[in-house]
KEGUTI-382939 format. One line per 4 residues: their letters; for each residue x, y, z of N, C-alpha, C, O. Coordinates in Angstrom, 1 decimal, decimal comma. Layout:
A = X Y Z X Y Z X Y Z X Y Z ~ ...
! end
This chain:
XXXX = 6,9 -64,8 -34,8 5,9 -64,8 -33,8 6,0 -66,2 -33,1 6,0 -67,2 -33,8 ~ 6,1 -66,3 -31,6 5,6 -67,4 -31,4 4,7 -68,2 -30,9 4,1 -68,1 -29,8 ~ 4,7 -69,1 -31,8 2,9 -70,0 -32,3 3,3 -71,9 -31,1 4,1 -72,6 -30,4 ~ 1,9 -71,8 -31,7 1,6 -73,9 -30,9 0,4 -73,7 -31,7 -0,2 -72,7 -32,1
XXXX = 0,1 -75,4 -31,7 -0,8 -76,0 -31,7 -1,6 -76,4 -30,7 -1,0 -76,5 -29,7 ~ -2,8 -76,6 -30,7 -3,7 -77,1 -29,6 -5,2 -77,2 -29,8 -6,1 -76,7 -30,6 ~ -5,3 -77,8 -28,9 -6,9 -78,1 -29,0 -7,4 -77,0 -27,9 -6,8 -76,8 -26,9 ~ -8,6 -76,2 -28,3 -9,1 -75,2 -27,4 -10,0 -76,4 -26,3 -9,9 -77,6 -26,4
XXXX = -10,5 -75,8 -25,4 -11,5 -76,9 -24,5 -12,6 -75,7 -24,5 -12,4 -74,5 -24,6 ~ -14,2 -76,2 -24,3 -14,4 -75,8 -24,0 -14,9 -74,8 -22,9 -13,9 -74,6 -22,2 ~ -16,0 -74,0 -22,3 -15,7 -73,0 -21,3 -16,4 -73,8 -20,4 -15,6 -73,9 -19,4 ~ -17,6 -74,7 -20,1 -17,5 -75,6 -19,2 -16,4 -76,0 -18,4 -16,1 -75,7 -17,3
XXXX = -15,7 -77,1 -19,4 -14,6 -77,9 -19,2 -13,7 -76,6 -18,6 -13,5 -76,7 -17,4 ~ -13,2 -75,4 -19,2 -12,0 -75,2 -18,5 -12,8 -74,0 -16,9 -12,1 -73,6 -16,0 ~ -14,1 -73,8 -17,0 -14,9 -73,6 -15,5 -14,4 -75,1 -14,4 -13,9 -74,9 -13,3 ~ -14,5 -76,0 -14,7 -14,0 -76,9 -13,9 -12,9 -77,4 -13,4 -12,6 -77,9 -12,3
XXXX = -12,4 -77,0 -14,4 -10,5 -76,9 -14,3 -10,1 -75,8 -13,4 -9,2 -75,9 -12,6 ~ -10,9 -74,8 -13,5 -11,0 -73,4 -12,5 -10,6 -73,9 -11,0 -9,7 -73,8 -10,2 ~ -11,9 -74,5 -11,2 -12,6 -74,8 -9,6 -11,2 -76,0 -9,1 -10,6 -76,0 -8,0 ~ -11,1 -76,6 -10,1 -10,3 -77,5 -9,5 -8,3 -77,1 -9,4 -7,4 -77,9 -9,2
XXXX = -8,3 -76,1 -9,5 -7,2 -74,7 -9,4 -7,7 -74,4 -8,2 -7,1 -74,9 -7,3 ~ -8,6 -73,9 -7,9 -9,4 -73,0 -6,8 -8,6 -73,9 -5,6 -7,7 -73,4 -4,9 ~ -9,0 -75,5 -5,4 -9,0 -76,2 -4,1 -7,6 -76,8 -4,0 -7,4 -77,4 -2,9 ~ -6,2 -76,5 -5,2 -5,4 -76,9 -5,1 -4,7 -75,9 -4,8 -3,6 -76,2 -4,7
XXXX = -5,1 -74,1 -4,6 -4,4 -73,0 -4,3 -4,6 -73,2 -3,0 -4,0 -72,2 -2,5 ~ -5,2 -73,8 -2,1 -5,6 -73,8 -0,4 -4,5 -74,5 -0,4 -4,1 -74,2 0,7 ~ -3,8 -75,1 -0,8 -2,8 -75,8 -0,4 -1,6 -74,4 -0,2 -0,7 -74,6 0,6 ~ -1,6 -73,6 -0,6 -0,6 -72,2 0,0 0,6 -73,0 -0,8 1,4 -73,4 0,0
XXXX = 0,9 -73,2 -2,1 1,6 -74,0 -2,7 2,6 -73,3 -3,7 2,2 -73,8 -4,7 ~ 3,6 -72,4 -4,0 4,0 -71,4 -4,8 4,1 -72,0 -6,1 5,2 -72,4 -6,6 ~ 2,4 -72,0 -6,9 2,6 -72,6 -7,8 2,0 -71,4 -9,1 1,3 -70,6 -8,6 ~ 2,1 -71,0 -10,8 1,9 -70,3 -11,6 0,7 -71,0 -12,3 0,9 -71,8 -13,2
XXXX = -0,4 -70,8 -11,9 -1,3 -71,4 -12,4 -1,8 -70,6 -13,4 -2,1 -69,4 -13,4 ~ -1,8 -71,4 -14,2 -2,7 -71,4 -16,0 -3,6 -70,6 -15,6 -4,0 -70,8 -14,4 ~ -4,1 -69,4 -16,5 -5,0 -68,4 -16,2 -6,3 -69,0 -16,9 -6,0 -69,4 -18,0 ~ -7,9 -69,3 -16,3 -8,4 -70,5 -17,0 -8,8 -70,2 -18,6 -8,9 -71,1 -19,4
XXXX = -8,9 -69,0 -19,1 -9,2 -68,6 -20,3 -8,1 -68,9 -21,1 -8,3 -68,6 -22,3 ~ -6,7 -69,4 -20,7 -5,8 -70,3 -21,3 -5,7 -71,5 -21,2 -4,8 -71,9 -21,9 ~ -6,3 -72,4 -20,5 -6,0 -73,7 -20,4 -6,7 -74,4 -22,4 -7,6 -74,2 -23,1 ~ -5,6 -75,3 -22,2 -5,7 -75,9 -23,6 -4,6 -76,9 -23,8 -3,5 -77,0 -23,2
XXXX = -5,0 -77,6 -24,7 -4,3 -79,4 -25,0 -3,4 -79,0 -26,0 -3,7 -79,3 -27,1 ~ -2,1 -78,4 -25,8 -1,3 -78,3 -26,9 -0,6 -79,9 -27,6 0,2 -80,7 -27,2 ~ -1,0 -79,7 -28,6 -0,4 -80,6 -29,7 0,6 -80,8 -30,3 0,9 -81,9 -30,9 ~ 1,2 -79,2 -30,1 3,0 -79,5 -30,9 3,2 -77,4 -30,9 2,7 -76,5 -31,5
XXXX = 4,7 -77,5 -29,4 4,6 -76,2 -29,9 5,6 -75,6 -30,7 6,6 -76,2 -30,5 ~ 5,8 -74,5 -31,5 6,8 -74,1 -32,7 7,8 -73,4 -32,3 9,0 -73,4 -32,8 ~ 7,5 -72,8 -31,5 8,6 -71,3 -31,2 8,2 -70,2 -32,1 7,2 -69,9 -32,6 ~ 9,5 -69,8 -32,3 9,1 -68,5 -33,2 9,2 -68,5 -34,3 10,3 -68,8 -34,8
XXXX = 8,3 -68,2 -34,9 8,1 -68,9 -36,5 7,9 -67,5 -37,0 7,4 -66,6 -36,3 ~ 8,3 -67,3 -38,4 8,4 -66,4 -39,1 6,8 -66,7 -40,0 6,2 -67,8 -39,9 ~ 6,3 -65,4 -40,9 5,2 -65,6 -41,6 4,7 -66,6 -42,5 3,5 -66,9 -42,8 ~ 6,1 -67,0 -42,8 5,9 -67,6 -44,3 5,8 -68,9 -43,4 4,9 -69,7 -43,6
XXXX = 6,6 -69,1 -42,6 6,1 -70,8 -42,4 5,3 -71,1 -41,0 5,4 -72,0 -40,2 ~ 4,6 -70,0 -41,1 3,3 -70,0 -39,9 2,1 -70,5 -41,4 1,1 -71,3 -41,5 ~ 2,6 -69,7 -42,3 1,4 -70,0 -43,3 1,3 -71,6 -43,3 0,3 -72,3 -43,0 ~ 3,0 -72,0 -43,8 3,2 -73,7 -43,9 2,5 -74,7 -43,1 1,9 -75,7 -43,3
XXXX = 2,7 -74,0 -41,8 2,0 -74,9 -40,6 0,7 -75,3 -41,3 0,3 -76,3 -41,8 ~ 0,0 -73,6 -41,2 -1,8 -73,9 -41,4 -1,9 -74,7 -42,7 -3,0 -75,3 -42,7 ~ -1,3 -75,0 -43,6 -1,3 -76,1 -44,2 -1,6 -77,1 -44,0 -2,6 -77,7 -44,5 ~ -0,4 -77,5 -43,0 -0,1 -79,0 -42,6 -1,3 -79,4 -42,1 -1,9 -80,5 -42,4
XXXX = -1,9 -78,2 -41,0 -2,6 -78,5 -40,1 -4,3 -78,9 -41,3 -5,2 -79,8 -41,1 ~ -4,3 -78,2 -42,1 -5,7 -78,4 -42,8 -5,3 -79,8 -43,5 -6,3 -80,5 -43,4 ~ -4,3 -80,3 -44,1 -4,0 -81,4 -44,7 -5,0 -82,6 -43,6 -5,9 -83,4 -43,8 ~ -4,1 -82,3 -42,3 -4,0 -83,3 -41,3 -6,0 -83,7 -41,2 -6,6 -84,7 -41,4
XXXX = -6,4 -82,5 -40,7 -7,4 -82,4 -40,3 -8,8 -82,8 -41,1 -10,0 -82,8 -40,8 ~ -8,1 -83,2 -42,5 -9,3 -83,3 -43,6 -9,3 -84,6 -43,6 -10,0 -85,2 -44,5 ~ -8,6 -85,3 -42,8 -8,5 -87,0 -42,6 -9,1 -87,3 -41,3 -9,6 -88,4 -41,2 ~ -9,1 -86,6 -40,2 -9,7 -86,8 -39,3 -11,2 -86,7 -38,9 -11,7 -85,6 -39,1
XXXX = -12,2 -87,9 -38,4 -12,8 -87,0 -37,8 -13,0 -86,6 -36,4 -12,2 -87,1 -35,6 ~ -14,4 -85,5 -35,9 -14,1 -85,2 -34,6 -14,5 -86,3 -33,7 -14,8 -87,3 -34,2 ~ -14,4 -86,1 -32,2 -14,4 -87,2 -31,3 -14,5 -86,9 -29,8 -13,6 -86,1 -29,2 ~ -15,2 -87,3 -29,4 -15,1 -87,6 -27,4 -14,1 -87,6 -26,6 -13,5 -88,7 -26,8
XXXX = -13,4 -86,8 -25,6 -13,0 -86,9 -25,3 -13,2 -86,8 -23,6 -14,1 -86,0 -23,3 ~ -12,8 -87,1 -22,8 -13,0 -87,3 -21,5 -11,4 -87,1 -20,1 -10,5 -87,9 -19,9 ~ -11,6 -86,0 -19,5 -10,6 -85,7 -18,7 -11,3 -87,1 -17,7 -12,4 -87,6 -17,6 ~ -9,9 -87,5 -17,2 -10,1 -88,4 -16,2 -9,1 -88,9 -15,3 -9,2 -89,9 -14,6
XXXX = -8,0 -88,0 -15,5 -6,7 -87,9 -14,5 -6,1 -87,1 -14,2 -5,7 -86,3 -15,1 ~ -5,4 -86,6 -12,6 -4,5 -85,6 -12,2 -3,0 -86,1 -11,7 -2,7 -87,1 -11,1 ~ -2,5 -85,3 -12,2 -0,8 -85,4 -12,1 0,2 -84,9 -12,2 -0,1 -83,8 -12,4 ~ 1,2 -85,1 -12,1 2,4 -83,9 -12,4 3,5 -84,5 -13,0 3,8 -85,7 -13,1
XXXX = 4,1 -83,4 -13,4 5,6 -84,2 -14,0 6,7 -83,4 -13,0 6,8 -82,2 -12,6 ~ 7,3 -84,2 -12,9 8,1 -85,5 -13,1 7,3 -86,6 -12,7 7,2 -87,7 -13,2 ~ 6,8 -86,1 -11,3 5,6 -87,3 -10,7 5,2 -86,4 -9,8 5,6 -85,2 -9,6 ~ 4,1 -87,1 -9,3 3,0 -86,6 -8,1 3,6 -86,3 -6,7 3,0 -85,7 -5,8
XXXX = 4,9 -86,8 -6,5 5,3 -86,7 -5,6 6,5 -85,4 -5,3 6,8 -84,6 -4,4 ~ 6,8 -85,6 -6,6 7,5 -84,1 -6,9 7,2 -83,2 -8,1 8,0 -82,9 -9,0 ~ 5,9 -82,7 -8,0 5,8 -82,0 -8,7 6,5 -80,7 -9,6 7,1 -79,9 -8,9 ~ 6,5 -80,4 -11,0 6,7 -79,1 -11,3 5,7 -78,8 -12,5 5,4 -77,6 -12,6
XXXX = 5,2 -79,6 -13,2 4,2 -79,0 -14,0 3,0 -80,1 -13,4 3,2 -81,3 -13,4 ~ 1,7 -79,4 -12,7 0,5 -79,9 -12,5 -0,3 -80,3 -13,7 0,3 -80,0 -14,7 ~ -1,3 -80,9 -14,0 -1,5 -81,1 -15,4 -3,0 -82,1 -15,0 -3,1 -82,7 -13,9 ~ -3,9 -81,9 -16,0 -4,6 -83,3 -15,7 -5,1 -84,4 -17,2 -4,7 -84,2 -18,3
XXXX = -5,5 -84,9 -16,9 -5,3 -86,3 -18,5 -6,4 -86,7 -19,0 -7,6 -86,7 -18,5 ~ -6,0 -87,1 -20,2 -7,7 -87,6 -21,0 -7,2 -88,6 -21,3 -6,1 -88,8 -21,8 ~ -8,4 -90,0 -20,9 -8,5 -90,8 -21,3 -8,8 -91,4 -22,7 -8,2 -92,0 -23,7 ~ -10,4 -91,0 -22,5 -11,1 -91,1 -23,7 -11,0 -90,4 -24,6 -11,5 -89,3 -24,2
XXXX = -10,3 -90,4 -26,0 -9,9 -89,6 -26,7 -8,1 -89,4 -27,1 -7,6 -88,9 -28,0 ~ -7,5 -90,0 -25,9 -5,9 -89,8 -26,1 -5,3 -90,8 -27,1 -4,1 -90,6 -27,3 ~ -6,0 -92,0 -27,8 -5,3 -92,3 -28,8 -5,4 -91,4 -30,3 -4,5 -91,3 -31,1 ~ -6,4 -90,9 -30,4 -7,5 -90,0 -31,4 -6,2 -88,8 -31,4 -5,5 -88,7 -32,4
XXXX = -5,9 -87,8 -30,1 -5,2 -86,8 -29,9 -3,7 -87,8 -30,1 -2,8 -87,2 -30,7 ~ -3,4 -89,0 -29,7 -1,7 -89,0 -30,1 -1,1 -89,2 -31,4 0,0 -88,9 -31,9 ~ -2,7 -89,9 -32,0 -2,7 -90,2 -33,3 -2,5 -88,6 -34,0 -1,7 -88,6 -34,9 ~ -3,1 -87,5 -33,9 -3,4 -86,4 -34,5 -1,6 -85,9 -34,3 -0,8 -85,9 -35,3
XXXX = -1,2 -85,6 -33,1 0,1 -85,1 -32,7 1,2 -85,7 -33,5 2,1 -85,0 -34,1 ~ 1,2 -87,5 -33,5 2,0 -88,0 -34,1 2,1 -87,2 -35,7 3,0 -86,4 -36,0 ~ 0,6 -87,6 -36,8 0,9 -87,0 -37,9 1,4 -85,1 -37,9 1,9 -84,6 -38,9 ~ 1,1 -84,4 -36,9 1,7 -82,7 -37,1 3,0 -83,1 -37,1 3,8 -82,5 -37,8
XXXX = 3,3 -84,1 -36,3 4,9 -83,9 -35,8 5,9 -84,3 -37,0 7,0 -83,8 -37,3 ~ 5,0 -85,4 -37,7 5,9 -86,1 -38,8 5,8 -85,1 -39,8 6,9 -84,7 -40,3 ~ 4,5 -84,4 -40,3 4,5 -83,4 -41,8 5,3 -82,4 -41,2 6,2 -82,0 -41,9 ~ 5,2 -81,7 -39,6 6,2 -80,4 -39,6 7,4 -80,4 -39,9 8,0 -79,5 -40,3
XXXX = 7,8 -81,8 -39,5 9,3 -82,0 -40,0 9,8 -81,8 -40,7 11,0 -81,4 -40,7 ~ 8,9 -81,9 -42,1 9,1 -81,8 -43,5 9,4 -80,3 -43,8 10,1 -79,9 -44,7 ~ 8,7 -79,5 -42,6 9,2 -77,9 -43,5 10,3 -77,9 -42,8 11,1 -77,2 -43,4 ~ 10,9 -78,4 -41,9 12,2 -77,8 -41,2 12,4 -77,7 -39,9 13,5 -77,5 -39,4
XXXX = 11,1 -77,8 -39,1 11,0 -77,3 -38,0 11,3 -79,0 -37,3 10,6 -79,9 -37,7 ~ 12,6 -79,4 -36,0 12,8 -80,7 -35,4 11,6 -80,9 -34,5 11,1 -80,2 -33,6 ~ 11,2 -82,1 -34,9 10,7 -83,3 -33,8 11,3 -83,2 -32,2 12,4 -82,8 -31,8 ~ 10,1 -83,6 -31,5 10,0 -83,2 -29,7 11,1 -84,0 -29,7 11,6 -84,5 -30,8
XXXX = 11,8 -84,3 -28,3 12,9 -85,4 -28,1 11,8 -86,2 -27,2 12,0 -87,4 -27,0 ~ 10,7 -85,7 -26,7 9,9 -86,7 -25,7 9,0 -86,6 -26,6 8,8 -85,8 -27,4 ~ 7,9 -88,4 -25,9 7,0 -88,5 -26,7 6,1 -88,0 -26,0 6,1 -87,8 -24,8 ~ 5,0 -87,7 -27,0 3,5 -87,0 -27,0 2,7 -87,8 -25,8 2,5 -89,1 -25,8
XXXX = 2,2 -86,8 -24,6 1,6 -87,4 -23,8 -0,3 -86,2 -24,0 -0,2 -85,0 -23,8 ~ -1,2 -86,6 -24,2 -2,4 -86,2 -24,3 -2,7 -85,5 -22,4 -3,1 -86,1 -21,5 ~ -2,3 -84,2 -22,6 -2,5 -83,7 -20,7 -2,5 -82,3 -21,2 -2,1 -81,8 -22,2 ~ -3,1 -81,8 -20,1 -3,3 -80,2 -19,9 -3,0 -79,6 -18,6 -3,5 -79,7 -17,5
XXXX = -1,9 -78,7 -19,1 -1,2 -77,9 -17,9 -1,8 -76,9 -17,3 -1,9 -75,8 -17,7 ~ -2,2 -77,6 -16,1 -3,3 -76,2 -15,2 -2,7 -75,4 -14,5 -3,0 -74,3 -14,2 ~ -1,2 -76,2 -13,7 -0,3 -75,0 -13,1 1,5 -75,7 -13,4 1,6 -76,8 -14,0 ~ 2,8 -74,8 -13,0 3,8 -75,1 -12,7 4,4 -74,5 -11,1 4,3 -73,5 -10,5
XXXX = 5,1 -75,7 -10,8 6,0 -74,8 -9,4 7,1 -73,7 -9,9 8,0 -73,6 -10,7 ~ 6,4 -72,8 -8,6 7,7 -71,8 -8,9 8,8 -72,8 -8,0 9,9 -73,2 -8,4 ~ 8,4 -72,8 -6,9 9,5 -73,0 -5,8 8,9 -74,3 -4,6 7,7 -74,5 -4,5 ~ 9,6 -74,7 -4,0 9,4 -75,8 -3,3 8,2 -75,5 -1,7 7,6 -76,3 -1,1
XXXX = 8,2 -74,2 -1,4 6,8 -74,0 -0,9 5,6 -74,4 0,0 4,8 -73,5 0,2 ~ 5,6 -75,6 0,4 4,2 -76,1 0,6 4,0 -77,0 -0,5 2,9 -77,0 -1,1 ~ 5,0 -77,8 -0,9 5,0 -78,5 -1,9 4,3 -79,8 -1,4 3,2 -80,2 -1,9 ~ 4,8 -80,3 -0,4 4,0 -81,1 0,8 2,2 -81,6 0,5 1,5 -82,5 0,3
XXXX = 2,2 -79,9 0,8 0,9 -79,8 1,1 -0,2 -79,9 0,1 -1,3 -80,2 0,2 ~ 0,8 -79,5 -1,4 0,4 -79,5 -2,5 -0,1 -81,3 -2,7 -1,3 -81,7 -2,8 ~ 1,1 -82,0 -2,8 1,2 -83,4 -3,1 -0,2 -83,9 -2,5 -1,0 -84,7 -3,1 ~ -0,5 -83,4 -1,0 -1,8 -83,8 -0,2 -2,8 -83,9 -1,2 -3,5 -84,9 -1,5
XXXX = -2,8 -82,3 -1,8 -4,5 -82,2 -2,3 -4,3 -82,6 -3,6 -5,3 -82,5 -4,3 ~ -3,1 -83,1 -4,2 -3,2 -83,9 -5,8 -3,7 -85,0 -5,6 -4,5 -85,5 -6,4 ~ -3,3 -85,6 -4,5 -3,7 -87,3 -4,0 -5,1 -87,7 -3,6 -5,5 -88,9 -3,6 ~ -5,8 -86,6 -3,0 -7,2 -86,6 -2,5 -7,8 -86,1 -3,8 -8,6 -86,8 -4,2
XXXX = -7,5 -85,0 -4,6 -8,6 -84,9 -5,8 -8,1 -85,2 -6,8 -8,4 -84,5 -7,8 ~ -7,4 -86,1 -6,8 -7,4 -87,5 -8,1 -8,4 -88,2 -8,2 -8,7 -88,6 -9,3 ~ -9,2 -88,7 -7,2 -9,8 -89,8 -7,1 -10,9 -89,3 -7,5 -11,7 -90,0 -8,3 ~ -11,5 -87,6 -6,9 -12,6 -86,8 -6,8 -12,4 -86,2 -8,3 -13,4 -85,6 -8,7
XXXX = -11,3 -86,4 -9,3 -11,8 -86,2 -10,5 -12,4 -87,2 -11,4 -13,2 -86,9 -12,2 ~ -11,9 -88,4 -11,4 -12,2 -89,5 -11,7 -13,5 -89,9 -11,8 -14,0 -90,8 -12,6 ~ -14,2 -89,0 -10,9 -16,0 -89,6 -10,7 -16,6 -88,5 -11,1 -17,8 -88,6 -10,9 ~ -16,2 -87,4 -11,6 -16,9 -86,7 -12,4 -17,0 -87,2 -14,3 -16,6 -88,1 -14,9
XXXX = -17,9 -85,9 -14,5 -18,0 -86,6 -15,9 -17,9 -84,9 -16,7 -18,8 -84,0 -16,8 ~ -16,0 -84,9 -17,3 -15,3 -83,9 -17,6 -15,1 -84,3 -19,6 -14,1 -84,4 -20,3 ~ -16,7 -84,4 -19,8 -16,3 -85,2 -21,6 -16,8 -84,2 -22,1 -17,9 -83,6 -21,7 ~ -15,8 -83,8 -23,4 -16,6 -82,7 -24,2 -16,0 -83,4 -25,9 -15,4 -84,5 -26,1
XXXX = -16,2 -82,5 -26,7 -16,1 -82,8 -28,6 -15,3 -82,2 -29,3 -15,7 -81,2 -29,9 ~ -13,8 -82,8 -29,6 -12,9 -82,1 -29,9 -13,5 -82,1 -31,4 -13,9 -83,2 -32,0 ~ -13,6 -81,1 -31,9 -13,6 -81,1 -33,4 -13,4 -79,9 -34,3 -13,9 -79,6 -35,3 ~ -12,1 -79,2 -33,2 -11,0 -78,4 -34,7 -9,7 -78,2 -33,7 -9,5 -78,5 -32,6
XXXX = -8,8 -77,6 -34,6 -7,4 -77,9 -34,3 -6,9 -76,6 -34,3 -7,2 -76,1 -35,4 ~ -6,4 -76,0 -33,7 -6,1 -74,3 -33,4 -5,2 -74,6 -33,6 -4,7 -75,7 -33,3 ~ -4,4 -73,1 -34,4 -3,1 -72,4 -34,5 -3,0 -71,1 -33,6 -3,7 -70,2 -33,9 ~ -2,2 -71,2 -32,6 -2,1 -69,7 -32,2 -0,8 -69,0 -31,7 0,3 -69,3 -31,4
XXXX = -1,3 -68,1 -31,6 0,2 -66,9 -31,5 -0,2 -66,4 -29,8 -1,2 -66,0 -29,2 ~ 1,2 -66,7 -29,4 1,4 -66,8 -28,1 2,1 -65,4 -28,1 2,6 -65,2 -29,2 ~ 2,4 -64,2 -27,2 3,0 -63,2 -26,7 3,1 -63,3 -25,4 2,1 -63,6 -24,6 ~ 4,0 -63,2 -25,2 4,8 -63,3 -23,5 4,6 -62,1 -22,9 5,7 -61,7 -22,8
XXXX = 3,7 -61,2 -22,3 3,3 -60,2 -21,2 4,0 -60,8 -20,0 4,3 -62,0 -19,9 ~ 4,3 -59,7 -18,8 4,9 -59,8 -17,7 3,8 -60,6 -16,9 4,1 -61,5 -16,1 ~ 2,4 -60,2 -17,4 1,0 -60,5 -16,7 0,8 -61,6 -17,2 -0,4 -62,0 -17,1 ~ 1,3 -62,3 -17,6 1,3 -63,8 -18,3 1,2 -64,0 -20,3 1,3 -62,9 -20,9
XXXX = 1,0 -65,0 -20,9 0,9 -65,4 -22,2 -0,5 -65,0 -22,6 -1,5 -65,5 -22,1 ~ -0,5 -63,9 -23,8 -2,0 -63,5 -24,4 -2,1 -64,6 -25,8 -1,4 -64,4 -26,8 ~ -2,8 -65,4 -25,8 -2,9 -66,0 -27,0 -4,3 -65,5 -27,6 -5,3 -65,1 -27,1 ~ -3,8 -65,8 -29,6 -4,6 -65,3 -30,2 -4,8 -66,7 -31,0 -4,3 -67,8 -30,7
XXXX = -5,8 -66,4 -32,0 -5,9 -67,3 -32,7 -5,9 -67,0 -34,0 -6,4 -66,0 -34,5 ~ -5,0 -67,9 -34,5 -4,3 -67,5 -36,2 -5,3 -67,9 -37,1 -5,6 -67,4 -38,2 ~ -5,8 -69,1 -36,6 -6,6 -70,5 -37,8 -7,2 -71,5 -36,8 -6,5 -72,0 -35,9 ~ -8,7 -71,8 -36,9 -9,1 -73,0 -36,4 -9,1 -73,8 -38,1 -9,1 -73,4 -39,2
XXXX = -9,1 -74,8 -37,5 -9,3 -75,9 -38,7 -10,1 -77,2 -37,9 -9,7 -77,9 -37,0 ~ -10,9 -77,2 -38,4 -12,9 -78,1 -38,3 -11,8 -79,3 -38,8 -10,9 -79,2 -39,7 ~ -12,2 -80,4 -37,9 -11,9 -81,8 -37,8 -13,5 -82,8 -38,8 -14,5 -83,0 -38,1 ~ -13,4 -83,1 -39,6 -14,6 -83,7 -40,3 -15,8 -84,3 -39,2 -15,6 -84,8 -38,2
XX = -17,1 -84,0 -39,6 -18,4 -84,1 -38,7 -18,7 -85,3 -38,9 -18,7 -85,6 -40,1 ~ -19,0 -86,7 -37,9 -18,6 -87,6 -38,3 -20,3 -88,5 -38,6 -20,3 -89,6 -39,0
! end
């Protein structure tokens, strides 16, 4: 099956993320935007993992999480990769909370190792992917409205309480990725 890690958000937070999809599709931009009942902070993803070491993961993941506790976090940036100027994955960022989340990623990354499964070749950046380019499009036009509602995210107040750690199973439909949820694991109440 194949599985990730992630932090769920919740339905506020990803209602806003909606809206803020909504004013970046006026841009007429051929972009695959995150369906909002999927948007989420992935932490480390697996590929296709067989039963027995999907079990291993939920392991790792309850080890990890019995050391942690939960915590604040705060969206407060928009962006793309490679950059804003040329986008292909849209994405937006958490400030408050991204040492808390690099810290959490770093330890999955280091115990998953241990069962077998390799380490990212890039390092862990704390962002959530709201769309990707298909094709160059109105790319332009796109770049416009990243640059104007950067600033108009920044002055909102996009903070919610991360406090568990999802395992889920991803299925690839034509109609996009149905995720399920294998295991939440509760981050200690602080």
């Amino acid at each position: 099956m194949r599985t990730f890690i992630a932090i769920e958000l919740p339905k506020e937070i990803k209602d806003s993320l909606a809206k803020l999809q909504n004013q970046l599709k006026e841009s007429g931009a051929d972009v695959k935007w995150v369906e909002p009942q999927n948007i989420h902070l992935t932490l480390k993803f697996l590929g296709e993992r067989d039963e027995k070491k999907v079990k291993q993961i939920a392991q790792v993941i309850e080890k990890i999480a019995r050391g942690k506790g939960s915590f604040q976090a705060r969206i407060a940036s928009l962006g793309a990769f490679p950059g804003i100027k040329s986008p292909r994955v849209i994405w937006v960022g958490i400030n408050q909370g991204d040492s808390e989340t690099k810290e959490i990623a770093k330890e999955l990354e280091e115990e998953i190792a241990k069962t077998g499964i390799p380490k990212e070749d890039r390092p862990f950046s704390s962002h959530i992917t709201i769309g990707r380019m298909r094709s160059s499009l109105n790319r332009e036009r796109l770049v416009q409205g990243l640059q104007e509602l950067a600033d108009d995210l920044a002055g909102k107040n996009l903070e919610f309480c991360i406090a568990k750690i999802t395992l889920f199973k991803s299925t690839l439909t034509p109609k996009g990725p149905i995720y399920e949820r294998l295991k939440d694991v509760n981050l200690k109440t602080s």
